[in-house]
Biopython code that builds the backbone (N, CA, C, O; Angstrom):
import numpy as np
from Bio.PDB.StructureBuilder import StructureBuilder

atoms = [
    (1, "UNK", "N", (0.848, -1.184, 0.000)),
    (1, "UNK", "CA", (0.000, 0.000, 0.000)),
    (1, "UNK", "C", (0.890, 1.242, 0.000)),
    (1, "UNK", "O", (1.922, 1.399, 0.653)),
    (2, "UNK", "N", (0.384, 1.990, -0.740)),
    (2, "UNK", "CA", (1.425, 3.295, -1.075)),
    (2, "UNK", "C", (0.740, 4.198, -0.290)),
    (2, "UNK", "O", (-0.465, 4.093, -0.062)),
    (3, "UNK", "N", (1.759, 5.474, 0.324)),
    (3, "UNK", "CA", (1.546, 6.247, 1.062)),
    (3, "UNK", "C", (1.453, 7.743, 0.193)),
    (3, "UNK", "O", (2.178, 7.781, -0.801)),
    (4, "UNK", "N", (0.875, 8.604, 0.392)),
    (4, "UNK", "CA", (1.063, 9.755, -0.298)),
    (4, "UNK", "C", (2.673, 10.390, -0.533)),
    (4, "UNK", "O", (2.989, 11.021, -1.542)),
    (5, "UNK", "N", (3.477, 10.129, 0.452)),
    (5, "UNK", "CA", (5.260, 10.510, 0.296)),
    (5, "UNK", "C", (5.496, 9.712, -1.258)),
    (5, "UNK", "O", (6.200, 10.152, -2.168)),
    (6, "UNK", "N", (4.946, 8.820, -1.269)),
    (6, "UNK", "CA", (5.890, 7.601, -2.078)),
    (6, "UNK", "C", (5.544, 7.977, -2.966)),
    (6, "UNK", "O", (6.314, 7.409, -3.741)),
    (7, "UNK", "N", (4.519, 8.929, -3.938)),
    (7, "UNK", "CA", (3.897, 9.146, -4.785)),
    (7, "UNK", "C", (5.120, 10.255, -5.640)),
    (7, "UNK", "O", (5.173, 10.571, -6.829)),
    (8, "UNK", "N", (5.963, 10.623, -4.543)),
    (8, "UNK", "CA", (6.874, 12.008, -4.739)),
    (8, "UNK", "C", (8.369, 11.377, -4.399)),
    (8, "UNK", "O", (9.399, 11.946, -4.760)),
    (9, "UNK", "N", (8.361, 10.236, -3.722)),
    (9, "UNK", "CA", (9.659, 9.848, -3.829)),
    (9, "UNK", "C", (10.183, 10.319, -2.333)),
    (9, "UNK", "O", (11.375, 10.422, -2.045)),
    (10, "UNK", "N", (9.229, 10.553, -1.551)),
    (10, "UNK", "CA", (10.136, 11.211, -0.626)),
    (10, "UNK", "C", (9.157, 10.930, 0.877)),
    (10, "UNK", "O", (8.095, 11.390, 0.459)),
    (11, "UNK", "N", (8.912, 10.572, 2.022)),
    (11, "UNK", "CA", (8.840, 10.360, 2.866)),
    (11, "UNK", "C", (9.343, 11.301, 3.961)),
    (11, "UNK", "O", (10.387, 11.932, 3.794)),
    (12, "UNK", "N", (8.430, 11.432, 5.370)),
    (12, "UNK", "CA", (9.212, 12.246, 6.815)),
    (12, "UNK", "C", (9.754, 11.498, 7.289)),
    (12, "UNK", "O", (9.169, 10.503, 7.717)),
    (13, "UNK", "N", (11.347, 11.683, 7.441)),
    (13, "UNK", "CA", (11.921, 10.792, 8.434)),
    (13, "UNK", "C", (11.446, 10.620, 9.797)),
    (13, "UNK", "O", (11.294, 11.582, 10.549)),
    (14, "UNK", "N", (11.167, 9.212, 10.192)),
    (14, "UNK", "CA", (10.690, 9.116, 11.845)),
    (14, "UNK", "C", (11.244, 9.689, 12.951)),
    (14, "UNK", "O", (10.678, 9.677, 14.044)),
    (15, "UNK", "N", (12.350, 10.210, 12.744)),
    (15, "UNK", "CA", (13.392, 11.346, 13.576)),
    (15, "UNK", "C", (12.705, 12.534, 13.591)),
    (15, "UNK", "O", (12.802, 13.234, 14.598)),
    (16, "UNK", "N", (12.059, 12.879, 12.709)),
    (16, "UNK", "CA", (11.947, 14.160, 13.041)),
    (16, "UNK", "C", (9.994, 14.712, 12.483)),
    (16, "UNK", "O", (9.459, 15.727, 12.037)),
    (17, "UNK", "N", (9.468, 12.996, 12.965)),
    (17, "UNK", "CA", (8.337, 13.707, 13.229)),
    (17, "UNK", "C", (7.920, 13.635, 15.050)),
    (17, "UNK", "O", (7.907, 12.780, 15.935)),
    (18, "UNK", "N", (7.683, 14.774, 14.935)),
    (18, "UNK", "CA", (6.657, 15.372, 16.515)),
    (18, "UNK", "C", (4.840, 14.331, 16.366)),
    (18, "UNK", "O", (3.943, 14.309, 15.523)),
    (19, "UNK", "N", (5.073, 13.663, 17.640)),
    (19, "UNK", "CA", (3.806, 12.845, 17.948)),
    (19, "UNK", "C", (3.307, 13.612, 18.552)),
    (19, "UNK", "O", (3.945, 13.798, 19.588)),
    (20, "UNK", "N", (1.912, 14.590, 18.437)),
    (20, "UNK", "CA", (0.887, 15.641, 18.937)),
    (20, "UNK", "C", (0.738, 14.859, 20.024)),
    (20, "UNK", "O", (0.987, 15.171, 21.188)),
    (21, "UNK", "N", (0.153, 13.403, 19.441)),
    (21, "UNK", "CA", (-0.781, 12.773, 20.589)),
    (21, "UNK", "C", (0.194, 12.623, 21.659)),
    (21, "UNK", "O", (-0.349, 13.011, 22.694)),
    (22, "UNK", "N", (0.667, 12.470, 21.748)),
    (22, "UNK", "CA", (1.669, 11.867, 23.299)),
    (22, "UNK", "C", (1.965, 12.921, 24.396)),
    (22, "UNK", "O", (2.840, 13.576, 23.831)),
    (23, "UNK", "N", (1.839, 13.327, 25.252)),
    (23, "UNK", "CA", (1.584, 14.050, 27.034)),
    (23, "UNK", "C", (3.187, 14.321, 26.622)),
    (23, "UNK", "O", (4.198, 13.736, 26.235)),
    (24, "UNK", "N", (2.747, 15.444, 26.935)),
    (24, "UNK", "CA", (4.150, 17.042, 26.413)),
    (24, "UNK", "C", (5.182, 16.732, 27.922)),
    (24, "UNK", "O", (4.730, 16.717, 29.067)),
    (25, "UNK", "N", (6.401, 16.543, 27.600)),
    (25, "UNK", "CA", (7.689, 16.083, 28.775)),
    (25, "UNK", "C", (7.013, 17.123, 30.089)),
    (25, "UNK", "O", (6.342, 18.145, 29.946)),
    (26, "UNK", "N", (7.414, 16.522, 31.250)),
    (26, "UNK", "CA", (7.061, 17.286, 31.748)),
    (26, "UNK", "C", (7.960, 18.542, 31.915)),
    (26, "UNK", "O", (7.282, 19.530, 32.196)),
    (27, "UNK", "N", (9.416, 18.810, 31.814)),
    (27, "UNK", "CA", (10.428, 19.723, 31.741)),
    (27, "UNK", "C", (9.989, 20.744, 30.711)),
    (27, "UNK", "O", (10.288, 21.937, 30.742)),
    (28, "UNK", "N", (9.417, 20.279, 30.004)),
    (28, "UNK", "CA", (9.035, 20.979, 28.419)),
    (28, "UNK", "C", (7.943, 22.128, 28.738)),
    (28, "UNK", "O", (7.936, 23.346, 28.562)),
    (29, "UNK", "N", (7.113, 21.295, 29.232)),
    (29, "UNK", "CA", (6.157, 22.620, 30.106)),
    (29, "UNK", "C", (5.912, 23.043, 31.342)),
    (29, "UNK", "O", (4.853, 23.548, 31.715)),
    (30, "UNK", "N", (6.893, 22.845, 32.013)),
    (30, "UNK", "CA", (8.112, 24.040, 33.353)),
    (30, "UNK", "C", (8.206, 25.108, 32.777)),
    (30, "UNK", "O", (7.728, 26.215, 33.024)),
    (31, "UNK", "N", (9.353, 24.447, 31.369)),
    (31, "UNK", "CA", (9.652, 26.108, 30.459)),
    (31, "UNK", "C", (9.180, 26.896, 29.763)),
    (31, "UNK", "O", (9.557, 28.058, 29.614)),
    (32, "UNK", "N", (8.038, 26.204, 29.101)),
    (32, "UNK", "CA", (6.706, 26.939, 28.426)),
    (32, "UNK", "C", (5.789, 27.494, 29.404)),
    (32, "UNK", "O", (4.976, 28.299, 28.949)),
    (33, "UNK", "N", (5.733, 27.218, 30.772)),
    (33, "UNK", "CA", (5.399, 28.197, 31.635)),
    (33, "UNK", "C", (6.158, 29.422, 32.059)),
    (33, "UNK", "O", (5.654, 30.539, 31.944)),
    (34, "UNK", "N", (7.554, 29.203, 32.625)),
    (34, "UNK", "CA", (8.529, 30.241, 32.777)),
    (34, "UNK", "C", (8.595, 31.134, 31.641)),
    (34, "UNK", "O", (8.363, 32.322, 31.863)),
    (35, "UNK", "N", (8.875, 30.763, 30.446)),
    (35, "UNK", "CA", (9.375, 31.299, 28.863)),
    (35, "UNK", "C", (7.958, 31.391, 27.881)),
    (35, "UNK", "O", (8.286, 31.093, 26.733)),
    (36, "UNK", "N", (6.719, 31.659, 27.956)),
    (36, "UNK", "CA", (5.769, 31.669, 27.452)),
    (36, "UNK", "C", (6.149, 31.639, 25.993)),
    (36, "UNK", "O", (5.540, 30.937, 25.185)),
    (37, "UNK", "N", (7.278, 32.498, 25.633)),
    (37, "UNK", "CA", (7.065, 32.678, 23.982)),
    (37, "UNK", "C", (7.646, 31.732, 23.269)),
    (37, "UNK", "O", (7.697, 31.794, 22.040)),
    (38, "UNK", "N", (8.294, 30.468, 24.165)),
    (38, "UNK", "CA", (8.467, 29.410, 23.690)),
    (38, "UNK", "C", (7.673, 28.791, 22.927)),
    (38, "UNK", "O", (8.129, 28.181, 21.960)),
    (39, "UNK", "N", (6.326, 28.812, 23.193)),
    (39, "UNK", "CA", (5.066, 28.057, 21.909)),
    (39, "UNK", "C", (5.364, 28.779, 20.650)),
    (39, "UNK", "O", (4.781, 28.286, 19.684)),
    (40, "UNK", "N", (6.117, 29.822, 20.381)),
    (40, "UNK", "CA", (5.752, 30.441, 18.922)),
    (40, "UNK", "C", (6.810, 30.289, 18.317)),
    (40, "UNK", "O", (6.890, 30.893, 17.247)),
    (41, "UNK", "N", (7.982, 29.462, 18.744)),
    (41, "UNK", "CA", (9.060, 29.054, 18.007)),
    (41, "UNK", "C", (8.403, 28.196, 16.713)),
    (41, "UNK", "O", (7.452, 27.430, 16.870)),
    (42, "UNK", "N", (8.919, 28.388, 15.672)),
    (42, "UNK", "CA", (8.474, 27.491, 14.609)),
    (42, "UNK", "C", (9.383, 27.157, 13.960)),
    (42, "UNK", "O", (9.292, 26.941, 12.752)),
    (43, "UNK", "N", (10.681, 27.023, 14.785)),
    (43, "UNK", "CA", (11.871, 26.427, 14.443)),
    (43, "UNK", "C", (12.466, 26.665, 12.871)),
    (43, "UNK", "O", (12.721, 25.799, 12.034)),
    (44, "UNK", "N", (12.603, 28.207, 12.755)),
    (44, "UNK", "CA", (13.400, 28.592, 11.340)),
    (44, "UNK", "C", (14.341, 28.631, 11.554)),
    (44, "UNK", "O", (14.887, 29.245, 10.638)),
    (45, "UNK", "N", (15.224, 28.263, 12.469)),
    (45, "UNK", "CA", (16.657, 28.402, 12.415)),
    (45, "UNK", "C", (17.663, 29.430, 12.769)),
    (45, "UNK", "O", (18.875, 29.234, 12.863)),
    (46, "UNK", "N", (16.842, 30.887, 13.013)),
    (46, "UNK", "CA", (17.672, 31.594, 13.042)),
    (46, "UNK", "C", (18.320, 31.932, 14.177)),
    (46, "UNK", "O", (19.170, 32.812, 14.037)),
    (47, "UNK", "N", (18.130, 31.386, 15.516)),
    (47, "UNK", "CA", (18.809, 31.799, 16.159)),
    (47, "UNK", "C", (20.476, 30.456, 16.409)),
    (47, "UNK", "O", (21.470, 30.494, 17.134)),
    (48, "UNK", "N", (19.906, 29.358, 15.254)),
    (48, "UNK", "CA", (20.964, 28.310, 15.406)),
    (48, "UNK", "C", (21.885, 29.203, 14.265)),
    (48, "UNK", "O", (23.013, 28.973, 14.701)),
    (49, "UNK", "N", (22.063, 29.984, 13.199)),
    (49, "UNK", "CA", (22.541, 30.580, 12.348)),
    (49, "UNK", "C", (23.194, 31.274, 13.064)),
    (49, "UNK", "O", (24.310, 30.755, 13.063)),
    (50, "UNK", "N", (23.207, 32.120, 13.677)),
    (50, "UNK", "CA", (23.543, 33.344, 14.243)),
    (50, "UNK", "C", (24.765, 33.197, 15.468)),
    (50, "UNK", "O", (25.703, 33.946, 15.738)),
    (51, "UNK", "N", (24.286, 31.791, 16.131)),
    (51, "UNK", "CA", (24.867, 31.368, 17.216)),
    (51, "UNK", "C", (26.175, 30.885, 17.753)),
    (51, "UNK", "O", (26.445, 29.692, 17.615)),
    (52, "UNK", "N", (27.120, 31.787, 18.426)),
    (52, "UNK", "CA", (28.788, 31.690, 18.720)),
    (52, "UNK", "C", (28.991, 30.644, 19.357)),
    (52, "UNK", "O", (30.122, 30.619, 19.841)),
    (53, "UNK", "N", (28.271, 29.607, 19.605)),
    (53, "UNK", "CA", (28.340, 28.373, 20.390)),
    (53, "UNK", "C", (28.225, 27.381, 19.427)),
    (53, "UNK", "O", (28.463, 26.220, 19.759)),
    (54, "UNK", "N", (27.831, 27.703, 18.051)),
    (54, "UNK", "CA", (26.838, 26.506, 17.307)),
    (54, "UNK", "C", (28.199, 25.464, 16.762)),
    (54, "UNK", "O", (28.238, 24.281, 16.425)),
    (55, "UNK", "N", (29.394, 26.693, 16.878)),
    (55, "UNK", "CA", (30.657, 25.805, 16.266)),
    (55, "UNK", "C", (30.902, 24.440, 17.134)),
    (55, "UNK", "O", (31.445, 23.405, 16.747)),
    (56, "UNK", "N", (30.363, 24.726, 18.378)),
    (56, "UNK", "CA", (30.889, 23.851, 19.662)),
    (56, "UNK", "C", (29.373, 22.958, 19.715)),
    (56, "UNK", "O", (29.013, 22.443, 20.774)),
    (57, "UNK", "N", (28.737, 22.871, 18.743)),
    (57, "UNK", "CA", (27.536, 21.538, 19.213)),
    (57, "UNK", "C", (26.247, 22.240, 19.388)),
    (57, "UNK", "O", (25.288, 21.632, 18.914)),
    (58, "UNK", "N", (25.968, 23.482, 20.007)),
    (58, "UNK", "CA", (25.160, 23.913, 20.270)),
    (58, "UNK", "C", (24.156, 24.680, 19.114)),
    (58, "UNK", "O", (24.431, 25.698, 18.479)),
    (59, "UNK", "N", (22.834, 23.820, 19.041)),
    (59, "UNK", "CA", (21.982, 24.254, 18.535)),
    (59, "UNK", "C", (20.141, 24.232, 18.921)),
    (59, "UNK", "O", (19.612, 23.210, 19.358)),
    (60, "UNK", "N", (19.338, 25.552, 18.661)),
    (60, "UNK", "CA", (18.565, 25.323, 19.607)),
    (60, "UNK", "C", (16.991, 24.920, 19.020)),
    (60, "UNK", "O", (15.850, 25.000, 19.474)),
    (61, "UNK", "N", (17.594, 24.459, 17.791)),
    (61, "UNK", "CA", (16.931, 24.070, 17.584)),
    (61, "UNK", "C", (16.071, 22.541, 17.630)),
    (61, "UNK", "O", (14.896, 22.176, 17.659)),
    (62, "UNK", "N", (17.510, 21.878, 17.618)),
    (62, "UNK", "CA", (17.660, 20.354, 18.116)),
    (62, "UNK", "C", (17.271, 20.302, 19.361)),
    (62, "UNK", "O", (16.604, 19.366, 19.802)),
    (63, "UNK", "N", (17.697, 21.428, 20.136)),
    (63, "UNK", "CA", (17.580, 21.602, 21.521)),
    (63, "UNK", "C", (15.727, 21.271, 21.816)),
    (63, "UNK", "O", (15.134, 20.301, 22.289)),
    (64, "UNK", "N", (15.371, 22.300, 21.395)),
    (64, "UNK", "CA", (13.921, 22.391, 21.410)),
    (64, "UNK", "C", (13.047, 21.177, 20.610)),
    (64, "UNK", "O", (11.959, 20.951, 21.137)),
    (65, "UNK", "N", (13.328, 20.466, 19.559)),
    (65, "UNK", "CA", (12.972, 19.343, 19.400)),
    (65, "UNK", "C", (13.001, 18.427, 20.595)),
    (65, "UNK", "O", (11.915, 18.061, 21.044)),
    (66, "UNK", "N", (13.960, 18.071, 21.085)),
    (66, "UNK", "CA", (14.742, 17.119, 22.025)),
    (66, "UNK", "C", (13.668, 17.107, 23.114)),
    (66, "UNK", "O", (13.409, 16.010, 23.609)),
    (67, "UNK", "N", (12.959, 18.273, 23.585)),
    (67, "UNK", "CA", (12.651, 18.929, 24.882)),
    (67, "UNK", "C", (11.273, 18.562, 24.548)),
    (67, "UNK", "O", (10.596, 17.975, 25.392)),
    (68, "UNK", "N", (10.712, 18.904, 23.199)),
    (68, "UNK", "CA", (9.255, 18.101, 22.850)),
    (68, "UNK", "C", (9.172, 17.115, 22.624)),
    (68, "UNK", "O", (7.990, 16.817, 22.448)),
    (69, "UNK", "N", (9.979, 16.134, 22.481)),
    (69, "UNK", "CA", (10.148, 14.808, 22.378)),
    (69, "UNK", "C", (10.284, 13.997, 23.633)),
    (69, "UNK", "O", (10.131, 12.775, 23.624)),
    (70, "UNK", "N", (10.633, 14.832, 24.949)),
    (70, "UNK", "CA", (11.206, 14.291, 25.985)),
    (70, "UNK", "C", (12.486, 13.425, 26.321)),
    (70, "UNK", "O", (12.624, 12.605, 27.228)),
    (71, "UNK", "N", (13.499, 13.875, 25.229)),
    (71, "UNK", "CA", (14.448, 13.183, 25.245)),
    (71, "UNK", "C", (15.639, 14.061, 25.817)),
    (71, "UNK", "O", (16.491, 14.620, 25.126)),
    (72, "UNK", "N", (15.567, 14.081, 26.931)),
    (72, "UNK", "CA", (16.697, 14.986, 27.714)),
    (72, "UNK", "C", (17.838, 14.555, 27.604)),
    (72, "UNK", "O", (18.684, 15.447, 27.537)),
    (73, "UNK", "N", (18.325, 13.227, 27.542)),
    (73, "UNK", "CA", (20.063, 13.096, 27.691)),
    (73, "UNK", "C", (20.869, 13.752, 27.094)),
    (73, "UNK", "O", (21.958, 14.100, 27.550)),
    (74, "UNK", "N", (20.361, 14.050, 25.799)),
    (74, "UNK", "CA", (21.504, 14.337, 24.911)),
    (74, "UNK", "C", (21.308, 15.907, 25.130)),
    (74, "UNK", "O", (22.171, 16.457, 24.445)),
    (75, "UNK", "N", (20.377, 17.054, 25.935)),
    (75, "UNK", "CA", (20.016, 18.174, 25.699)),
    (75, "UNK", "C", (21.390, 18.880, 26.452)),
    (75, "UNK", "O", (22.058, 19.770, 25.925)),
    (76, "UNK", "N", (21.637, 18.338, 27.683)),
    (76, "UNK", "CA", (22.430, 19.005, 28.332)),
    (76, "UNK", "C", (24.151, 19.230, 27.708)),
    (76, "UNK", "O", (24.813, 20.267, 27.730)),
    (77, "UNK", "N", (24.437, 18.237, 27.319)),
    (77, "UNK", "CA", (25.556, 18.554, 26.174)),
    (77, "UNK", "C", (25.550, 19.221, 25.337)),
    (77, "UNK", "O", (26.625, 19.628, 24.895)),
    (78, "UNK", "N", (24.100, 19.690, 24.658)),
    (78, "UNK", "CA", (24.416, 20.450, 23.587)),
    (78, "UNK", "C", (23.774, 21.804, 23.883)),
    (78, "UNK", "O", (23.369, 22.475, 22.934)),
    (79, "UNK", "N", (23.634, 22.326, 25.344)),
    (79, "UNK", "CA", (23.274, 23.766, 26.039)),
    (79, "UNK", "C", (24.665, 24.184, 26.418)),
    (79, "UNK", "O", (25.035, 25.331, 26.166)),
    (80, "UNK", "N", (25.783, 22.966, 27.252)),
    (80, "UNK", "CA", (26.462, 23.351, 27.521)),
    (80, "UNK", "C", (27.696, 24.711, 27.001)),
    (80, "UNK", "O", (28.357, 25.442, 27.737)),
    (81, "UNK", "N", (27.661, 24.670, 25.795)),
    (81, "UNK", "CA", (28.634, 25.861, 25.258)),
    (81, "UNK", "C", (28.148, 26.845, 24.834)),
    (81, "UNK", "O", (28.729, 27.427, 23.917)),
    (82, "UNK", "N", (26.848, 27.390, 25.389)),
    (82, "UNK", "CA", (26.488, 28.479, 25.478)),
    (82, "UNK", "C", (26.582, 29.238, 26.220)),
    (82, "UNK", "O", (26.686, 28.850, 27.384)),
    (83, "UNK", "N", (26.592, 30.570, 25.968)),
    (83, "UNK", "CA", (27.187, 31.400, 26.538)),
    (83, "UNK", "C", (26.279, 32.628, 27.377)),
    (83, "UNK", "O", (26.576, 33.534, 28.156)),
    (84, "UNK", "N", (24.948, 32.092, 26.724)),
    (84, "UNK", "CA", (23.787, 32.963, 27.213)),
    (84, "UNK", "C", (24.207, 34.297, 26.621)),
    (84, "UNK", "O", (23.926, 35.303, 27.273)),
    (85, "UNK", "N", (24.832, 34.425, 25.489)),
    (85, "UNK", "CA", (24.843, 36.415, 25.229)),
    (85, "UNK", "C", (24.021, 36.357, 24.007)),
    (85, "UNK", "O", (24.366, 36.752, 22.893)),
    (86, "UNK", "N", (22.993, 35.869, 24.305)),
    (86, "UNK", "CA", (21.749, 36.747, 23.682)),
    (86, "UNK", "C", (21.923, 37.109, 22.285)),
    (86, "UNK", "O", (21.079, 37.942, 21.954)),
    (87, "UNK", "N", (22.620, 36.821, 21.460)),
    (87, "UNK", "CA", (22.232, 37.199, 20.300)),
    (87, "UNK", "C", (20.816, 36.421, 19.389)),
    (87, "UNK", "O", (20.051, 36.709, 18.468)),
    (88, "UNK", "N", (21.064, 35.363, 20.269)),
    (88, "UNK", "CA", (19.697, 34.154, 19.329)),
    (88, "UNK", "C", (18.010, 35.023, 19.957)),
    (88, "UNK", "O", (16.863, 34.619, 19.767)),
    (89, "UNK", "N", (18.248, 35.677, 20.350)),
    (89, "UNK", "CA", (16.733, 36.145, 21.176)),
    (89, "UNK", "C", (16.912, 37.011, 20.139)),
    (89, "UNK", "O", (16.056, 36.754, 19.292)),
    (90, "UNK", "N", (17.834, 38.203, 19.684)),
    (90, "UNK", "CA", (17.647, 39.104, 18.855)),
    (90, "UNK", "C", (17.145, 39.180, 17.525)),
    (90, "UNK", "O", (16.434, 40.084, 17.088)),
    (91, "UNK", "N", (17.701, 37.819, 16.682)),
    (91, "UNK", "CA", (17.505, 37.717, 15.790)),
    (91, "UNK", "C", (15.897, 37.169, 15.403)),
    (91, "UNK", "O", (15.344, 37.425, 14.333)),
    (92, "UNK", "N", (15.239, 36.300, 16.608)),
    (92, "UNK", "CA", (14.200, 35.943, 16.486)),
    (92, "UNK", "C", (13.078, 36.628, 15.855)),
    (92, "UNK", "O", (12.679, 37.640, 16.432)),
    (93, "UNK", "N", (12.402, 36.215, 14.613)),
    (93, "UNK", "CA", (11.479, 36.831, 13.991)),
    (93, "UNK", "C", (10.041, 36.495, 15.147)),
    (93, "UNK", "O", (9.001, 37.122, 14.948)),
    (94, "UNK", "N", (10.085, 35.894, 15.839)),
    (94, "UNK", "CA", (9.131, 35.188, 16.646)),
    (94, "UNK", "C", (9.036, 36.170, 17.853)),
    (94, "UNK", "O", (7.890, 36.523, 18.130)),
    (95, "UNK", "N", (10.158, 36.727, 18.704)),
    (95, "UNK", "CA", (10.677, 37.070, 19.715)),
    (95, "UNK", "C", (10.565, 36.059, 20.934)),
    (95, "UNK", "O", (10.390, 36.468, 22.082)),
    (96, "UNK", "N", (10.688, 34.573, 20.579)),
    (96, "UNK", "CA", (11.505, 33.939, 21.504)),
    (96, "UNK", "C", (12.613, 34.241, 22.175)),
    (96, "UNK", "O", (13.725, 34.338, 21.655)),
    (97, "UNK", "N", (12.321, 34.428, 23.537)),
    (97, "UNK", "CA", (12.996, 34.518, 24.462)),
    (97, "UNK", "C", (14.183, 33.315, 24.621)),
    (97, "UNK", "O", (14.339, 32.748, 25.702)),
    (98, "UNK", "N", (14.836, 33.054, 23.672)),
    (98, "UNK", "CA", (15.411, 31.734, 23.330)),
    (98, "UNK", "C", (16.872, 31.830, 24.386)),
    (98, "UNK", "O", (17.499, 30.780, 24.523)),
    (99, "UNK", "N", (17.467, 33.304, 25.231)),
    (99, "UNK", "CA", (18.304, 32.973, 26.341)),
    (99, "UNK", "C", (17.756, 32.686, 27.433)),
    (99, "UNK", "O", (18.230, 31.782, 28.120)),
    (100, "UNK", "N", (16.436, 33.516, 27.910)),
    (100, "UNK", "CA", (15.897, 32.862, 28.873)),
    (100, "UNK", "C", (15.504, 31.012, 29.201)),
    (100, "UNK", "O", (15.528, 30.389, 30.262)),
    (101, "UNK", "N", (15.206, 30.616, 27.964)),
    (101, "UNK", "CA", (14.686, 29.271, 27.817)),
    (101, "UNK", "C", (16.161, 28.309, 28.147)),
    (101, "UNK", "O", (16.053, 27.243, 28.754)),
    (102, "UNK", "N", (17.271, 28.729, 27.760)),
    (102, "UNK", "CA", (18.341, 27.776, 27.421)),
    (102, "UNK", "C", (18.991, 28.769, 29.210)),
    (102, "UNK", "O", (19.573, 28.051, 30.023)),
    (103, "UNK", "N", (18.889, 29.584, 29.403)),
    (103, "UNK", "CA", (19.068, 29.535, 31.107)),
    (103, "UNK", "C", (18.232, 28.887, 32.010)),
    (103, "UNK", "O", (18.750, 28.600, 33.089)),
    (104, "UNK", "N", (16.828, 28.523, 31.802)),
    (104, "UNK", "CA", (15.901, 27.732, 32.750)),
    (104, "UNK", "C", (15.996, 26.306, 32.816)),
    (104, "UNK", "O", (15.835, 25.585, 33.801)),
    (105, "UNK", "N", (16.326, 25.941, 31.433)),
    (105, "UNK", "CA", (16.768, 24.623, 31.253)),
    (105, "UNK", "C", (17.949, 24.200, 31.817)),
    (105, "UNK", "O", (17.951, 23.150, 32.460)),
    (106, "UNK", "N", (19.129, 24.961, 31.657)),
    (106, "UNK", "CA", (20.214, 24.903, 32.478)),
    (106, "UNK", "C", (20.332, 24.732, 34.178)),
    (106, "UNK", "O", (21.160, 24.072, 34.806)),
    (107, "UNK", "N", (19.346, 25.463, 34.629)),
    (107, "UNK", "CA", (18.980, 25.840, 35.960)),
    (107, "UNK", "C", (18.646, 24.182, 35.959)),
    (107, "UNK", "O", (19.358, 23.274, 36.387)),
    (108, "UNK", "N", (17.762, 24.134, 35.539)),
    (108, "UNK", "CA", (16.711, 22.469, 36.017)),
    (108, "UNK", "C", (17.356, 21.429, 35.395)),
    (108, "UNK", "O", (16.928, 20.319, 35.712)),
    (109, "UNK", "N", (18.115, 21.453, 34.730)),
    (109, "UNK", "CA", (19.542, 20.149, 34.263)),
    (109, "UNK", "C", (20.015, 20.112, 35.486)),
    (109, "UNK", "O", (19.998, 18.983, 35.978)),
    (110, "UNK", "N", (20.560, 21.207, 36.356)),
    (110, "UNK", "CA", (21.770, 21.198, 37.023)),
    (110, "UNK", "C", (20.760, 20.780, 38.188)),
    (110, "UNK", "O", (21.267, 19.888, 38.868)),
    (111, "UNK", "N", (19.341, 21.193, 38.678)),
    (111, "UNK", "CA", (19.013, 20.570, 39.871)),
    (111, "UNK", "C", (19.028, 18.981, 39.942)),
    (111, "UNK", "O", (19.322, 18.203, 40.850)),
    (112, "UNK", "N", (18.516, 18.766, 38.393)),
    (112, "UNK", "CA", (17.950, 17.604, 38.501)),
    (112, "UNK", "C", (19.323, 16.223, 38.947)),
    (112, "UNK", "O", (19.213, 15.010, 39.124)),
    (113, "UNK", "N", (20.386, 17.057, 38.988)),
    (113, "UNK", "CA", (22.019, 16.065, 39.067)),
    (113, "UNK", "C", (22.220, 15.998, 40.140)),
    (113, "UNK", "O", (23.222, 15.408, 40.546)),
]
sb = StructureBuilder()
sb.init_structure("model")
sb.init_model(0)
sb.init_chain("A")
sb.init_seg("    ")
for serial, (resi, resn, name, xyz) in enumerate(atoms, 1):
    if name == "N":
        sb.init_residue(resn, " ", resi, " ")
    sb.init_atom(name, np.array(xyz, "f"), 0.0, 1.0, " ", f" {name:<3s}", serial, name[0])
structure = sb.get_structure()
């Protein structure tokens, strides 16, 4: 049975689809309470473009996938080489608060150790 992708040759990788149905991490909405403008990320990239850390692993966009997925292990390694100077909040067409979010997360990595 053919799927509508297959019709085009092309398919969503299972990596990187978001399951609606499944109960949102609970860490995920800590920070969507603290960081409200976190819901309006729609993940264009620009504050992973922009970003003096991104050479060192850090991207926030993966980041923020990771965090709706509930897959924390790998999040804290790749917050770590940030520097929190705010340029990724600036560039935001959204105005995600995207240093606040990657400082709250940091905060609640480090309790949770």
């Amino acid at each position: 049975m053919s799927t509508k992708g297959d019709k085009w040759g092309f398919q969503p990788e299972k990596s990187n689809v978001i399951v609606l149905d499944r109960p949102v991490a609970p860490l995920y909405r800590q920070l969507r309470l603290k960081v409200p403008s976190l819901a309006s990320c729609f993940f264009c990239g620009g504050c992973s473009a922009t970003c003096t850390a991104s050479e060192e692993g850090m991207n926030f966009r993966v980041v923020h996938l990771l965090l709706c997925r509930g897959e924390m292990e790998k999040v804290g390694s790749l917050i770590a080489p940030c520097l929190l100077c705010g340029k990724c909040t600036l560039v935001c067409p959204r105005n995600v608060d995207t240093r606040s979010v990657v400082f709250n997360l940091k905060l609640a990595l480090h309790e949770l150790q």
